[in-house]
C-alpha positions in Angstrom: 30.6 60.0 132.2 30.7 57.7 135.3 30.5 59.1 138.5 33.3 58.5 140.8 32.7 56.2 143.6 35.3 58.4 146.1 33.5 61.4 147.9 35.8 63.0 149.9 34.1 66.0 151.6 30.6 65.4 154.0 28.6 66.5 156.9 26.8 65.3 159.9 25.5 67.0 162.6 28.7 67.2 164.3 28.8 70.8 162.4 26.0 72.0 159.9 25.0 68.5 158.2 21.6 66.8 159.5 22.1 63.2 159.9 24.4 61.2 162.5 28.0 59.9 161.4 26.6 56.6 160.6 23.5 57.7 158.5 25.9 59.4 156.3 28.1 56.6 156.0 24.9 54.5 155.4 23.5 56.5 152.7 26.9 56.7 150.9 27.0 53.1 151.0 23.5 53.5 149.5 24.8 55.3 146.3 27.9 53.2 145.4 30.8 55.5 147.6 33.7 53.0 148.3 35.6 56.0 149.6 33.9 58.6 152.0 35.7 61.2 154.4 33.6 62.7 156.7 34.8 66.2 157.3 33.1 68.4 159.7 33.8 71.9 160.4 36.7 72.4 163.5 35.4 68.8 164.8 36.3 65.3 164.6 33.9 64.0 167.1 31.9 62.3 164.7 34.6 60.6 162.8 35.0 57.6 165.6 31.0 56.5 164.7 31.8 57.2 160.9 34.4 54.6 161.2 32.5 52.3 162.6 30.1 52.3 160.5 31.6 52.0 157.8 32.9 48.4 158.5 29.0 47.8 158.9 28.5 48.9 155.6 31.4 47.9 154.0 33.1 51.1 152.4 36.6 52.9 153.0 36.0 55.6 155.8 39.3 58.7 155.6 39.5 60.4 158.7 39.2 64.2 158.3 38.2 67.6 159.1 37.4 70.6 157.5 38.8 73.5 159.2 37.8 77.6 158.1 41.0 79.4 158.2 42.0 83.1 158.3 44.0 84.7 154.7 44.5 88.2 155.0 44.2 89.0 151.5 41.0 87.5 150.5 38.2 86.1 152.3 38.2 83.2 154.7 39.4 79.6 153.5 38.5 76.2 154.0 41.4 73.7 154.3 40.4 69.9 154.5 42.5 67.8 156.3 43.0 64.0 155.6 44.2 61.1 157.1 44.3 63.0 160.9 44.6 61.1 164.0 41.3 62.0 165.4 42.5 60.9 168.9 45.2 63.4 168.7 45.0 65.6 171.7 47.0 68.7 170.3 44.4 68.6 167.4 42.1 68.4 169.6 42.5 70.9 171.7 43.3 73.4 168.7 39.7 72.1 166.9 37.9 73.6 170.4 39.7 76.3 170.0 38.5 77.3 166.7 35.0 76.0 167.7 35.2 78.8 170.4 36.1 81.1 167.7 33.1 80.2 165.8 30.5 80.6 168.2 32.3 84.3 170.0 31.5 85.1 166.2 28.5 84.3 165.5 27.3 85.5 168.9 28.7 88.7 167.7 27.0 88.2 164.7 23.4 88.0 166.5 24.1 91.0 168.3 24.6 92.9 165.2 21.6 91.3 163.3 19.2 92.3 166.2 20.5 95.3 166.2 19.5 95.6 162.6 15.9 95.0 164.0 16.3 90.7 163.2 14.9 88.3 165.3 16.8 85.1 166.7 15.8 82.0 167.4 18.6 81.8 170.5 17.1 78.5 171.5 17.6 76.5 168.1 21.7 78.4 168.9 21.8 76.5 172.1 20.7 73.8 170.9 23.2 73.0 168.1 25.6 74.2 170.8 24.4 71.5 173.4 24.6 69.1 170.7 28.5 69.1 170.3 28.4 71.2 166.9 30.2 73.6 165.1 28.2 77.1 165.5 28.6 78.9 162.4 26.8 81.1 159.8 24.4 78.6 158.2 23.0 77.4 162.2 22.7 81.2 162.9 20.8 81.9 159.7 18.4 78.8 160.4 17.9 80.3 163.8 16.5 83.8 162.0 14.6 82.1 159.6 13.0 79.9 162.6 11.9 83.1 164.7 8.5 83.6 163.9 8.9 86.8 164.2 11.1 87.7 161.3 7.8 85.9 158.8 7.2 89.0 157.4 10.4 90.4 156.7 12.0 87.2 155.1 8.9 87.6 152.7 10.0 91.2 151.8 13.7 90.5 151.4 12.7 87.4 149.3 14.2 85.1 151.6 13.9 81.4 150.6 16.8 79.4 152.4 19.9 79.7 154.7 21.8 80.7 151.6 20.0 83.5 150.9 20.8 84.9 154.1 24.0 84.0 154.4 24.5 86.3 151.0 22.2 88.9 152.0 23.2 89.7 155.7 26.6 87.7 157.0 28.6 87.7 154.3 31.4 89.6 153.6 30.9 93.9 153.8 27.1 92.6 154.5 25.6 94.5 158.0 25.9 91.3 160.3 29.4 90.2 159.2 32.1 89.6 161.8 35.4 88.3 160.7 36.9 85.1 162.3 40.6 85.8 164.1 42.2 82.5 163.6 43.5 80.5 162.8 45.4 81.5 159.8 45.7 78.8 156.9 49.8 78.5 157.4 48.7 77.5 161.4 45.6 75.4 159.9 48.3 73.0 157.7 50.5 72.7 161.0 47.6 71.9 162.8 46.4 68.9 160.4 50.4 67.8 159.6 51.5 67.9 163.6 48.2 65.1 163.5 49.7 63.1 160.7 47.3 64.1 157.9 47.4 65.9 154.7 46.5 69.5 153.8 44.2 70.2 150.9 43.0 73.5 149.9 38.8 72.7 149.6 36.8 74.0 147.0 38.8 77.0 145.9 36.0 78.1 143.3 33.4 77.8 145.3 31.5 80.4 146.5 32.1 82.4 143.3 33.8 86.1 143.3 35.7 88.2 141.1 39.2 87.6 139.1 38.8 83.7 140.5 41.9 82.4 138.5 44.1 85.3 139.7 43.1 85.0 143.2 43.3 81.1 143.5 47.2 81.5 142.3 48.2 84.0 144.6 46.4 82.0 147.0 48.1 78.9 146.0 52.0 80.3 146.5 51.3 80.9 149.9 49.9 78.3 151.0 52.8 76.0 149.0 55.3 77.8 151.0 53.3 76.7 154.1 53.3 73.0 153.2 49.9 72.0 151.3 49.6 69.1 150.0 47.1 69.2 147.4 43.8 70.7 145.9 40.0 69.9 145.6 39.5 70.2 142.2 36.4 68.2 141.5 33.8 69.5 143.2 30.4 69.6 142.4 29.7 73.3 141.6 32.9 73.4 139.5 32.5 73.9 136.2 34.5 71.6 133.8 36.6 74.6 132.4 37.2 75.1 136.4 37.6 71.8 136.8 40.5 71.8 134.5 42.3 74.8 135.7 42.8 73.5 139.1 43.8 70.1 137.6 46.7 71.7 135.9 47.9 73.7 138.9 47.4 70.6 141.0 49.9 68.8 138.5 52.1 71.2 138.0 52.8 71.2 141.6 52.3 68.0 142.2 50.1 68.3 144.6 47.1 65.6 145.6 43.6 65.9 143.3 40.7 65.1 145.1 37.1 65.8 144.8 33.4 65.5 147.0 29.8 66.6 146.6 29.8 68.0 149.8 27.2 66.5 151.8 25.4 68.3 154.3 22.0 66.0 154.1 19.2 65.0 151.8 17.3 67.4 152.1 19.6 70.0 151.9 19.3 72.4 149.2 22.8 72.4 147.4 24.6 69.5 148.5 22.2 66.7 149.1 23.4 64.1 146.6 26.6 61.5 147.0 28.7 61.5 144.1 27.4 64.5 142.3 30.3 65.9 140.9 32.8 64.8 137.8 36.4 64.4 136.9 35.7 65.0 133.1 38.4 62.2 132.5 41.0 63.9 134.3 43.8 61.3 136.0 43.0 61.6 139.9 45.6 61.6 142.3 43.9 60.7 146.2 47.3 59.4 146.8 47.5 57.9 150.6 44.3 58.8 150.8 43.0 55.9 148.5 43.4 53.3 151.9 43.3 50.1 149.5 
């Protein structure tokens, strides 16, 4: 099958990707995207250079953010929200306020990882933090896997890569988990639709748990009854029977299909790749988020 040329989910380091705004635009361009949203986590600082870019290099930029939002009855959420004025200063103000919320956490997080006898690479922390980006799990599991100190314990626990960690230790029920507070994902909708965007429920198989299907509908009815406006259903660690469940909620409801690889950088060892995900022939609806 073709690949699609829209990728509506990447990362710069504005949150946990590793490349400027503009080199992400650039190596989209690079691999045939005519669509690209860059979406980093609680922040829209880089979305200004994205734009800009993108007239350089001649593709379709949508203006977005990815923002992790609090469901009481399962684990946190991502919500993806397109087409957001990223000058809008109530958004803003409510994306620094989340951003505070990450970093309270994963400071508390740290605490309870040395306490566990881990190492911390504080520095590489402060770094990210002077750098304008979004503190989160996968920046505080670089900074243990950076502390020399840790060497021969990350051999013993078979550590390879941020993911490991993040599984291992600062997951959910895992010793160095802290949940986040807020915001919950009825206020994350508000927050994107008081901006002028759309809501879109990101990658809801992805990371994998038990009784998925079950869990993504009684997620879905809530979040309908909050406002959101559609579904990522092509994404590239869906599956194509996945795939294809979330394509027939998304029509049933009638709710927006979109999809994204998920860019956090080349080197990256999940989502390095533009384009690397399918539709498996299933009719895409980007809606107003198609810009042509």
């Amino acid at each position: 099958m073709s690949r699609p040329t829209f990728d509506l989910q990447s990362h710069s380091v504005f949150s946990d990707g590793s490349l400027r705004p503009s080199a992400v635009v650039r190596l989209a361009a690079e691999d045939g995207v005519e669509l690209l949203a860059l979406s980093d986590h609680d922040n829209i600082d880089g979305v200004a250079e994205a734009m800009a870019a993108a007239e350089e290099f001649g593709l379709r930029i949508v203006p977005a953010v990815e923002i992790t939002a609090v469901d009481d009855q399962q684990d946190d959420i991502h919500l993806l929200g397109y087409l957001v004025d990223h000058t809008d200063a109530g958004l803003l103000e409510r994306l620094n306020g989340a951003r505070d919320e990450r970093l309270r956490r994963s400071h508390l997080m740290a605490e309870k990882l040395e306490r566990a006898g881990w190492s911390i690479d504080l520095e590489f922390l402060r770094m990210v933090e002077a750098e304008g980006g979004a503190v989160g799990r996968p920046h505080l599991a670089e900074a243990l896997l950076r502390d020399p100190e840790n060497a021969q314990r990350i051999g013993e626990a078979g550590f390879r890569n941020v993911g490991d960690v993040i599984e291992s230790l600062i997951s959910r029920g895992k010793e160095g988990f802290v949940a986040r507070e807020t915001p919950t994902v009825e206020e994350a909708i508000a927050w994107v639709h008081d901006a002028g965007g759309l809501a879109v429920y990101a990658h809801p198989m992805f990371p994998r748990g038990e009784f998925e299907r079950e869990r993504v509908k009684s997620a879905l009815a809530r979040y309908l009854a909050a406002g959101l406006d559609g579904i990522e259903c092509f994404y590239t660690t869906h599956s194509e029977d996945e795939t294809r469940f979330l394509h027939g909620l998304a029509v049933e409801h009638g709710l927006l299909t979109t999809g994204s690889t998920d860019f956090h950088g080349p080197e990256h060892g999940h989502f390095s790749k533009f384009r690397d995900f399918q539709t498996y022939g299933l009719e895409v609806n980007l809606g107003a988020l198609d810009l042509r």
